[in-house]
N, C-alpha and C positions, 0 to 999 in steps of 0.2 A: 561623519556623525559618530558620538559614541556616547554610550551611556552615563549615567552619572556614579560612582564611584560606588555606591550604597547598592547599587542593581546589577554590579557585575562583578561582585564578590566571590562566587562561584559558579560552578558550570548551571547547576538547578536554578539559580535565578535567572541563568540567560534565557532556560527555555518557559521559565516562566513569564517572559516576557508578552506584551501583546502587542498585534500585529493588527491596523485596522484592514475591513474589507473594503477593496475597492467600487464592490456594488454596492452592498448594502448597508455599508461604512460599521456594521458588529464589530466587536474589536474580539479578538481571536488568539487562546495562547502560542505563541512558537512551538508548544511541542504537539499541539494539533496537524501540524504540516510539515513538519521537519523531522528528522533525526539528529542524535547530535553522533558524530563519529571524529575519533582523535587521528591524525594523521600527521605526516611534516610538511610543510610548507616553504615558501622564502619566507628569507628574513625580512625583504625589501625587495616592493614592485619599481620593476625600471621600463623607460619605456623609452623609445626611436620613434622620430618624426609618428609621435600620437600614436603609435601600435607598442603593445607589450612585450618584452624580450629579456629573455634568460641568455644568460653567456654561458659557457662551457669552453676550458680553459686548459691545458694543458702542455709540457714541456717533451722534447723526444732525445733520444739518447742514444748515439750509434748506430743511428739510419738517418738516410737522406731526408731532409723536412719533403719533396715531391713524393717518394714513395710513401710515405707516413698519408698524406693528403690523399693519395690512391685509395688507398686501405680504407679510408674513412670514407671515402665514397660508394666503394663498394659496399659497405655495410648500409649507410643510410641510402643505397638502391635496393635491399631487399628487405628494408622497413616500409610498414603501411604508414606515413605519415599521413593526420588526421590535416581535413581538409581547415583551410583558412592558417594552416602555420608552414612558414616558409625557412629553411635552411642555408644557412650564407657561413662564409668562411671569411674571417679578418685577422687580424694580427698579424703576424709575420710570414702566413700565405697568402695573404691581400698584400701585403709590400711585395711579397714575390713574385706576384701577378703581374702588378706593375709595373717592377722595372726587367721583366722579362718585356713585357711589350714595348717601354722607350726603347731597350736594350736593341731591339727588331728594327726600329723603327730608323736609330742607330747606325745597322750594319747598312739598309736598306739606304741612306743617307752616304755612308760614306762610300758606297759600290757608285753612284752617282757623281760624289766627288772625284774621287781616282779618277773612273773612266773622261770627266771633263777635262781636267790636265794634265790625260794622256792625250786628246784628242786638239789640244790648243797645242800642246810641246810636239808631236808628231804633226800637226796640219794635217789629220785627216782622220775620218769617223773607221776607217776599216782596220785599221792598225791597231787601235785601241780593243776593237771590240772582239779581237782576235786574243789579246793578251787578255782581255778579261774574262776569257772560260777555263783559265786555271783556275778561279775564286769559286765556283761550283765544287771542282774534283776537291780544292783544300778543304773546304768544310766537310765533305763528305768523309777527306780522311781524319779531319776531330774526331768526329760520331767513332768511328772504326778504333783510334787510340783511347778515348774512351771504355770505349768497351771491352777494349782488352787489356786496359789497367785498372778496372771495376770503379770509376771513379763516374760521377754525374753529371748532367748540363746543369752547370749553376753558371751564376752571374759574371766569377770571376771567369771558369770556362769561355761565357759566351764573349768576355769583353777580348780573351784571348783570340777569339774566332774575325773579332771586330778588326784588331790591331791585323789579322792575317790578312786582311782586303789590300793592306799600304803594301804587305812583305811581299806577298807571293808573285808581284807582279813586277816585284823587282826584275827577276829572272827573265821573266818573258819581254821586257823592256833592253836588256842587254841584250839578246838572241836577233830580237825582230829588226832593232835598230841598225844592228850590225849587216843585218839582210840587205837592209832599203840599204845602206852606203855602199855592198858591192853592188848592190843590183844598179845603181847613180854610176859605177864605174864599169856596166855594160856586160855584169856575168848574168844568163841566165835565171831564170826562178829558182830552179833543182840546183844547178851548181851553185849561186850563192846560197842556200838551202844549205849546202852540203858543207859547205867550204865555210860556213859562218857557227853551224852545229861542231866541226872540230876545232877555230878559233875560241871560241867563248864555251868550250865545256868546261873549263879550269876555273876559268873566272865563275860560271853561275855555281858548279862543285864548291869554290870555296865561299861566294856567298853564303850560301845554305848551310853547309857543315858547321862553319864556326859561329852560327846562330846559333844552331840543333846542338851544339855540343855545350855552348857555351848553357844552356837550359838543361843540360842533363842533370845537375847538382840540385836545381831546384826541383823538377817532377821527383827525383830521387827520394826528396827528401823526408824524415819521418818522423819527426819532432813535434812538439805543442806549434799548433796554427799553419800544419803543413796542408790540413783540409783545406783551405783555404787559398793558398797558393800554385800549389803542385798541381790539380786541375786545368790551372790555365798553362803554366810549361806543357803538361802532357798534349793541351790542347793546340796549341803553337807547332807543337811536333812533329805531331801528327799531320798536319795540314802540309807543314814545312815538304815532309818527305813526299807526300802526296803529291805535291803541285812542282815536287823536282822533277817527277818522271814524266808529271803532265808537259808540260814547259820541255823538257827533252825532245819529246817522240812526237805528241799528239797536236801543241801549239806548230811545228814548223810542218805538218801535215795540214793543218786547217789553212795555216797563210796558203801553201803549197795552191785546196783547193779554192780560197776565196781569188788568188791571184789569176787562175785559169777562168774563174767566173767574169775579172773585170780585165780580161786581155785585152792590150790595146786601149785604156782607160787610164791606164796610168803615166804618168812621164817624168821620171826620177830625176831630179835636177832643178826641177821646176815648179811651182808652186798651182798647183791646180785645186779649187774652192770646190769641196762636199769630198774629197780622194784625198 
């Protein structure tokens, strides 16, 4: 509703307006019951599924968009927000939300893949699931090369983290395999153990190195749109080096124990269902 052109000329004829009573139906001036006071305003009310909503909108510059989003939380945690008004984050921390959770959802998916055709190309669940506790240590060493190159978990990072799941178990796939063919040709646990860790250290050393190095130019890098990239080498790196020493010492220590667990269970040559 709004006035007719002639009645809201200026501020005194607003309050000169009248207002009727809703008991006794008196009509009654506006400045019997009001004040007028000047203040600012929107320009224009907007509003979300039937509720009222103000945007607030800004650009960041030389920080991480996650830490930026910290900071903002921390402050609207020691504001009294008035009850009935609620605080939500969109733009390009709502996208980031997002594909940080497909992103999860993702590595969670492909850790399921891998270990399924390791477990169809070995014929057997033990094998696989021995090489895939390098994929814990490698991510663990992201976080760590991160950290010590001041760089972020963002998306590229994590897609670097994702691609680590297919890498790292390259290593642990040359080692073990090599295991099971002496151990088919009648050596011991420990001595094929032994005898398969000084055959294939050259091969999984050069695996890895001429990944890691081949990636040094790009984490190096310092250029326009290096933010971007170099995260995810660092992140690659990091994991790489991590899961060489895992895959070294700690993978032919695990088979070592899970084989003593299933002595006698096994029979190399031969195809035996659930082993």
């Amino acid at each position: 509703m709004k006035l007719r052109p002639e009645d809201r000329a200026s501020l005194t004829d607003l309050l000169n307006t009248s207002v009727t009573s809703p008991v006794t139906g008196a009509k009654v001036p506006l400045r019997a019951i009001a004040t007028l006071k000047k203040a600012t305003g929107p320009m224009t009310l907007e509003r979300k599924n039937q509720e009222r909503v103000v945007y607030v909108g800004g650009g960041i510059y030389g920080r991480p968009l996650g830490n930026v989003i910290n900071d903002i939380k921390n402050v609207l945690a020691g504001m009294e927000i008035p009850q009935g008004i609620d605080v939500k984050f969109g733009g390009t921390a709502k996208d980031q939300a997002s594909s940080f959770k497909y992103l999860f959802l993702a590595l969670i998916l492909g850790i399921i893949l891998v270990y399924m055709v390791m477990a169809s190309q070995f014929e057997s669940l033990v094998d696989p699931f021995v090489i895939m506790f390098a994929v814990p240590f490698a991510i663990s060493g992201v976080i760590w090369a991160l950290l010590i190159t001041g760089k972020t978990l963002s998306m590229t990072s994590f897609v670097g983290m994702i691609m680590l799941v297919g890498i790292v178990v390259n290593n642990g796939i040359v080692l073990v395999d090599f295991i099971n063919i002496l151990r088919a040709r009648g050596l011991e646990v420990k001595e094929a153990i032994l005898t398969a860790g000084a055959r294939r250290l050259r091969p999984v050393l050069m695996t890895s190195l001429t990944t890691i190095l081949a990636l040094i130019p790009l984490a190096a890098r310092r250029g326009e749109g290096s933010e971007v990239w170099s995260p995810l080498a660092v992140a690659v790196i990091g994991g790489l080096l991590v899961s060489l020493t895992i895959t070294l010492i700690f993978v032919p220590t695990l088979y070592s124990i899970v084989e003593e667990r299933l002595k006698g269970k096994r029979v190399f040559g031969k195809k035996l269902g659930g082993y």
